[in-house]
C-alpha positions as CSV (number, residue, x, y, z in Angstrom):
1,X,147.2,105.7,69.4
2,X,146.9,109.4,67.6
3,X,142.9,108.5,67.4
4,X,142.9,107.0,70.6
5,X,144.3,110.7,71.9
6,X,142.0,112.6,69.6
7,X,138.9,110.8,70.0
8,X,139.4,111.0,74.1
9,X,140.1,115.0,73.3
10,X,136.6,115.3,71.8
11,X,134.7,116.1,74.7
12,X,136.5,119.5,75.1
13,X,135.5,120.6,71.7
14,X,138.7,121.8,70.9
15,X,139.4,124.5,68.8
16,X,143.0,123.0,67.7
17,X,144.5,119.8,68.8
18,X,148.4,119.3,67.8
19,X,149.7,115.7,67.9
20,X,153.3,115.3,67.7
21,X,154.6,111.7,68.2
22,X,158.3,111.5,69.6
23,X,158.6,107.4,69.9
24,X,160.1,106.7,66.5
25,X,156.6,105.1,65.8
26,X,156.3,102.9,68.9
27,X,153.7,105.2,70.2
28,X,154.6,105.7,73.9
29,X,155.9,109.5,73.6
30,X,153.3,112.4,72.7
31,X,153.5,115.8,72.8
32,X,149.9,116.8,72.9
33,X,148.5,120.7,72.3
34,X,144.8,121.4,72.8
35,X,143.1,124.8,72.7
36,X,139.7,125.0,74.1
37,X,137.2,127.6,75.8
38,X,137.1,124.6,78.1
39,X,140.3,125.9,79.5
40,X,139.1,129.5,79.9
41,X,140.1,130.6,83.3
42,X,142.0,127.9,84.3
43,X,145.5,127.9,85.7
44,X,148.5,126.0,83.1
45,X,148.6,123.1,86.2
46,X,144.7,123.0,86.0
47,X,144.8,122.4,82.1
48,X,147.8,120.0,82.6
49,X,146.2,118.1,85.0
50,X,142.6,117.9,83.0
51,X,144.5,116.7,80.1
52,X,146.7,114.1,81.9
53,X,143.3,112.5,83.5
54,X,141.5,112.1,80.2
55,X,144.3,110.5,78.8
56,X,144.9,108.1,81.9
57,X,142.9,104.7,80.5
58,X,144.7,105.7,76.7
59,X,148.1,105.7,78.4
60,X,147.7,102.9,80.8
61,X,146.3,100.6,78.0
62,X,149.1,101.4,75.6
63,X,152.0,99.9,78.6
C-alpha cells in the first residue's frame, strides 16, 4: 500500500514524501506528508484536496 501511495505521489515530484502507517499493518490508515513546488501558491484545502484525488483509485481499491 506504501508504494501504491508513493508511486501515485510521483507525478508531483516531491521534494519529501513522509509515510506514516496508523492501521497496526492492515493498511487502511495513513498519514501522508508531501512537499512539492507543485503546491506553491496553493491554499492548505487546495493541497488537501489535490492529494485526496490522486489517492482516490489507491483508497477505493484497498476497501
Amino acid at each position: 500500500m506504501k508504494g501504491a501511495i508513493e508511486q501515485k505521489l510521483k507525478p508531483l515530484d516531491p521534494l519529501h514524501t513522509e509515510i506514516v502507517d496508523f492501521s497496526d499493518g492492515c493498511g487502511l490508515k495513513f498519514d501522508v506528508k508531501v512537499v512539492s513546488q507543485e503546491f506553491e501558491g496553493k491554499s492548505l484545502v487546495d493541497r488537501h484536496r489535490f492529494v485526496a484525488m490522486t489517492l482516490t483509485n489507491v483508497i477505493q481499491n484497498c476497501s
